[in-house]
Structures are given as structure tokens and as C-alpha cells.
C-alpha positions as CSV (number, residue, x, y, z in Angstrom):
1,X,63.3,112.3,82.0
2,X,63.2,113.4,85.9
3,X,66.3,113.2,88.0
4,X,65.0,110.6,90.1
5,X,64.4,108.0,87.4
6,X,68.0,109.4,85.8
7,X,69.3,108.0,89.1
8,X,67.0,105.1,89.4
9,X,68.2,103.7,85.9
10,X,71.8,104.5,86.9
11,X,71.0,102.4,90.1
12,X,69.9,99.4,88.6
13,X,72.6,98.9,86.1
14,X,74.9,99.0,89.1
15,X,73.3,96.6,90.5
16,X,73.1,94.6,87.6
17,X,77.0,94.6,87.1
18,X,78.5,91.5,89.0
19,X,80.8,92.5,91.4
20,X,84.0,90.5,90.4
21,X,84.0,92.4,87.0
22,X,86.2,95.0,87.5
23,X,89.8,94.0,87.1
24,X,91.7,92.6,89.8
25,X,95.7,92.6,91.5
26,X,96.3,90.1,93.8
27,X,99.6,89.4,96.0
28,X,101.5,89.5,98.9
29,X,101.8,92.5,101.1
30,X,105.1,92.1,102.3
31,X,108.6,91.4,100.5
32,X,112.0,91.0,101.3
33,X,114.2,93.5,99.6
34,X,115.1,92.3,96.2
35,X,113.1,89.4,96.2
36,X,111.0,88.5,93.4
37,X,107.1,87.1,94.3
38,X,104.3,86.4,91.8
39,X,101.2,88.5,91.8
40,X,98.0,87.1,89.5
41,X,96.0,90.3,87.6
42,X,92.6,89.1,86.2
43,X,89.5,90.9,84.4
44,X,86.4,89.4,82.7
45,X,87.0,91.5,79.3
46,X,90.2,91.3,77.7
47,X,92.7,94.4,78.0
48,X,95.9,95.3,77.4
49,X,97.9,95.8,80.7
50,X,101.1,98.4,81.7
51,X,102.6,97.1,85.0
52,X,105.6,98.7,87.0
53,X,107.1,98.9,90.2
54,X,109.2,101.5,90.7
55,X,112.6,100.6,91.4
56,X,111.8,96.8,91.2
57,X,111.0,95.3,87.9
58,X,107.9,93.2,86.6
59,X,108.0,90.7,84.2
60,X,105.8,91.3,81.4
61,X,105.6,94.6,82.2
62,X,103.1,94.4,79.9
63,X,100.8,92.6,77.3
64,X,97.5,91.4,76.8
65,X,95.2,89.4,79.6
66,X,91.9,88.2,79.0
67,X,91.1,85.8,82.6
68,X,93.9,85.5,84.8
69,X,97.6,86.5,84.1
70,X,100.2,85.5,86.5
71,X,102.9,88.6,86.7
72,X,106.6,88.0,88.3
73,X,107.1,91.2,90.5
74,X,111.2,91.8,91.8
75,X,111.0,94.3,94.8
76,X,113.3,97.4,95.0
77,X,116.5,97.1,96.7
78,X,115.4,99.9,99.2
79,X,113.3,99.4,102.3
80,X,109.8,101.3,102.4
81,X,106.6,100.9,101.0
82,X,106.5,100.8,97.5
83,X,103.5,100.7,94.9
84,X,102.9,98.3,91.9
85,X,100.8,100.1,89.5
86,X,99.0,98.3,86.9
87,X,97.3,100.2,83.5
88,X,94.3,98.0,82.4
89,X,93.5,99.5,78.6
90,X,90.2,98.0,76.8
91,X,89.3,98.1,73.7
92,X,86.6,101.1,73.6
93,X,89.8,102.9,74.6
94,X,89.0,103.1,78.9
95,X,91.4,102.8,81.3
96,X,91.4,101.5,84.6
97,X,94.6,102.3,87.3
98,X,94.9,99.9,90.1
99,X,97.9,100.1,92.8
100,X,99.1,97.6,95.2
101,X,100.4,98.8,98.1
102,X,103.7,96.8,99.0
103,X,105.7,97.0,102.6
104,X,109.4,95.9,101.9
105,X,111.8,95.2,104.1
106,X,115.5,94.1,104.4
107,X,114.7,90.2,105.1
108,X,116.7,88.4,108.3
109,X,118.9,86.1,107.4
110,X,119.3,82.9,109.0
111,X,122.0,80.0,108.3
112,X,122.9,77.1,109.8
113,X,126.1,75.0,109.0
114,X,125.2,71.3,108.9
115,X,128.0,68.7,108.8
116,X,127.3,64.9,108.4
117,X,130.5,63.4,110.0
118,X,128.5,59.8,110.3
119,X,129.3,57.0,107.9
120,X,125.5,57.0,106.5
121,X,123.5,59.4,104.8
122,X,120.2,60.5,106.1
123,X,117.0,61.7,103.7
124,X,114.4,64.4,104.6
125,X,116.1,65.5,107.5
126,X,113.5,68.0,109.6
127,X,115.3,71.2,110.2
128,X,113.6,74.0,112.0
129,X,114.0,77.7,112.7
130,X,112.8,79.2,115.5
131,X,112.7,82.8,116.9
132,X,111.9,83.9,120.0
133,X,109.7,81.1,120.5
134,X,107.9,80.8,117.1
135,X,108.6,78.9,114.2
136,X,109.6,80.8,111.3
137,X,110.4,78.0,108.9
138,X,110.6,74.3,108.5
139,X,112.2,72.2,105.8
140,X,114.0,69.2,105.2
141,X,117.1,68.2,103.9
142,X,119.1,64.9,102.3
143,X,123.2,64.7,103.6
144,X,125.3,62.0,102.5
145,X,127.9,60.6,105.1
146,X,130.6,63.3,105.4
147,X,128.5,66.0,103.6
148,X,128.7,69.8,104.7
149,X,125.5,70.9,103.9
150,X,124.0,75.2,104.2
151,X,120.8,75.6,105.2
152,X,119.5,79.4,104.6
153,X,116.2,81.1,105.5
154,X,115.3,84.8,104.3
155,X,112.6,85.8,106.9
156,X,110.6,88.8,106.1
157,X,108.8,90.7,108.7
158,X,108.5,93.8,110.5
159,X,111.5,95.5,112.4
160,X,111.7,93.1,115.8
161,X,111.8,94.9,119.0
162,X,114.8,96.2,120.3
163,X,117.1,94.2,122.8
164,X,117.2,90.4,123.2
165,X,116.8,88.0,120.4
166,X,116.9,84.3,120.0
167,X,116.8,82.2,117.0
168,X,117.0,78.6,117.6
169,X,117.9,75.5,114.8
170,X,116.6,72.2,115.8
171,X,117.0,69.2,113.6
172,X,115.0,66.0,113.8
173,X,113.1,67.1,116.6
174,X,111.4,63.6,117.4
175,X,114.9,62.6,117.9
176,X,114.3,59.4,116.0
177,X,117.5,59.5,113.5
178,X,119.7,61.9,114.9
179,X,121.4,63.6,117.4
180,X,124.2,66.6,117.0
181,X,127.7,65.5,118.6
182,X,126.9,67.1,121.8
183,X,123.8,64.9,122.9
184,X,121.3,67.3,121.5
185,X,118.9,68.2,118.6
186,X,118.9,71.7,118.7
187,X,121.3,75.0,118.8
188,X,120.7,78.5,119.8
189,X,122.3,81.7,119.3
190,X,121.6,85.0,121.0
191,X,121.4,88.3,118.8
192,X,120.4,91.9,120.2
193,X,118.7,94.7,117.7
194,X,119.6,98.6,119.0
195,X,116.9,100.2,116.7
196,X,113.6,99.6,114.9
197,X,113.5,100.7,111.3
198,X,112.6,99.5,108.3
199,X,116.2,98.6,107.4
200,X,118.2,96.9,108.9
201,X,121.5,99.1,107.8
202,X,120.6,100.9,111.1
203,X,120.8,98.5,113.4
204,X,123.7,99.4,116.5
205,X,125.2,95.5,116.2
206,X,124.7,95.4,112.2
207,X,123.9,91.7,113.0
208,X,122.0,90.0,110.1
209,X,123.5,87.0,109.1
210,X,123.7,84.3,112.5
211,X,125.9,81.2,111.6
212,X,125.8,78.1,113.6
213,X,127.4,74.8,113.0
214,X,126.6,71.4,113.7
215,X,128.9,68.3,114.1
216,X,126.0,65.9,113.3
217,X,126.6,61.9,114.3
218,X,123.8,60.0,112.6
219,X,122.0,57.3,114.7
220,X,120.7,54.4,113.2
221,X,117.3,53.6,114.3
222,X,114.2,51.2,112.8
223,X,111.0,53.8,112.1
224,X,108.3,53.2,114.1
225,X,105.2,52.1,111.8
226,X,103.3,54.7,110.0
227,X,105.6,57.7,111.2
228,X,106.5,57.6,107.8
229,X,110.2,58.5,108.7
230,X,112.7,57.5,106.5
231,X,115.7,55.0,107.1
232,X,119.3,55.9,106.9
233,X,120.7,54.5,104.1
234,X,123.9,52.6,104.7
């Protein structure tokens, strides 16, 4: 047989292959350090699998997947990139070694103190966190009257700049339900970063927590129609 049909025939059942058969790792890029985040392998023909992270942990680490398998991967404690190597073993005894490049990163940490010193309680109150001028995270939040009530966010990103930082909390930014003691929805504090690295151990303030408080008076007020606000309950 010539070489050129050797490679023609070779050629052809490439082609013939789909393209979504080889196995598969899917998942985020970035993780906070010691998080955990789930990551989905898949192949067409069943295998056995061998996962690990190196100074993280997966759970399974390993078993059998035949379709899709969804994997729960725990970062390492330590900033950096680190890899998530998965062992896909079939049954005519082939292997197949894929990695997943992950950049980890010691997360900011955001909290804001939220105190309900009204005599109502309030449900799905907006809370938002803003840095530098970007929303970062939004949620919402139930408080009875006279509740104290944390509100946390891990953000996970790369090293901000050095210098100047803001992160601002607003709550109920329509102002439609409530307003803080002070006349106003939102609070800001100012932060400053002497160094960019991966971790944030390095940083000249070691700032990495910011803590604000809020003496919240509830307000009363009807919903507008199909707002879909809730009411204060009395």
C-alpha cells in the first residue's frame, strides 16, 4: 500500500470522527483560595476517571463516567496557578490525560453590617456592592424589625491596582422601602493596595476585610404597580 493512500485512509477516518468525542473538562478559570466550584467531565464512551488537584481536593476523585459527570473541585489554600488533572482509562486499556489550567487567588472580602432598628421587617431587601465604580455583586436579603443582619461577598479577581480603592454598599437603590438613618441608601469606604501579587498576604495595609454598618429606619411605602416590590410587613 503507497504512503499516500496510508495517509489518505488515515485522513478520512479523522475526518469521520465527530469532533466532540474526545473527552471533555469543563469549569471556571478563576477560584478564590479554598473555595470549592463544580467542574462537569464528559466522554461519549464510558471510562474510568483519576482526578486531582494538587493541594486542593476533588470529590470523586475518581470512578466511572459514561456522559456527563459533575466533579466538586476545592482549590488549594495557596495563591498561583494550579492544574486539575483528570486520567480518562477505557476499556481497551487507553488513556487520555487532560489538565485544566486554574488561576487562584486570595478572594476580597467584603462585609457589610446591616441593622433593622425599624419596628417592621422588610423582605428581599436589594443590597449592592460596588467597587470602583462596577458592580461586583447583588443580592437580597429579609430583616425582621430589630434584626442585625451580615452580609458577606468573596470577590475573586485579579490583584487590583495599587493606590486608591473604593467599595461602595447601597441598599434599596430605588429608594422605594428604605433609607439608612442618615438620609441615604448607600455607604462607602476607602481602602488603598501598596502591591500587586497574587496574594494578598503582601499587601503594605494588609486590608482585606472592610466593615461598614448601617443604622437602617424602614419606611413604609405602597409599591408602585408591577414593580413587583414587596411590602413591609407590619
Amino acid at each position: 500500500m503507497s504512503v499516500a493512500l496510508v495517509m489518505l485512509l488515515l485522513l478520512t477516518a479523522m475526518a469521520a470522527m465527530p469532533s466532540d468525542a474526545a473527552p471533555k473538562v469543563e469549569g471556571p478559570f478563576k477560584m478564590g483560595t479554598g473555595d470549592t466550584a463544580t467542574f462537569t467531565i464528559s466522554t461519549i464512551d464510558e471510562a474510568s476517571f483519576l482526578a486531582e488537584m494538587p493541594g486542593g481536593a476533588v470529590d470523586p476523585a475518581e470512578g466511572v463516567v459514561d456522559g456527563e459527570k459533575e466533579l466538586q473541585v476545592t482549590a488549594p489554600d495557596s495563591a498561583g496557578e494550579h492544574t486539575l488533572k483528570v486520567t480518562f482509562t477505557y476499556e481497551d486499556g487507553s488513556e487520555r490525560v487532560l489538565e485544566w489550567k486554574v488561576d487562584v487567588f486570595e478572594p476580597y472580602v467584603f462585609t457589610a453590617e446591616l441593622f433593622n432598628e425599624g419596628s417592621i421587617a422588610v423582605e428581599e431587601l436589594p443590597v449592592k456592592f460596588i467597587l470602583n465604580g462596577e458592580v461586583i455583586h447583588q443580592t437580597k436579603v429579609d430583616m425582621d424589625a430589630g434584626e442585625e443582619r451580615t452580609v458577606e461577598y468573596r470577590h475573586v479577581s485579579e490583584p487590583l491596582g495599587e493606590g486608591r480603592q473604593t467599595i461602595t454598599v447601597t441598599i434599596d437603590p430605588d429608594g422605594e422601602m428604605v433609607v439608612l438613618s442618615s438620609g441615604s441608601t448607600s455607604m462607602t469606604s476607602v481602602f488603598y493596595i501598596g502591591q500587586d501579587d497574587h496574594s494578598l498576604a503582601n499587601w503594605i495595609m494588609g486590608l482585606t476585610l472592610v466593615i461598614m454598618s448601617f443604622a437602617l429606619v424602614w419606611v413604609y411605602r405602597k409599591p408602585k404597580k408591577n414593580l413587583g416590590r414587596p411590602r413591609g410587613r407590619r
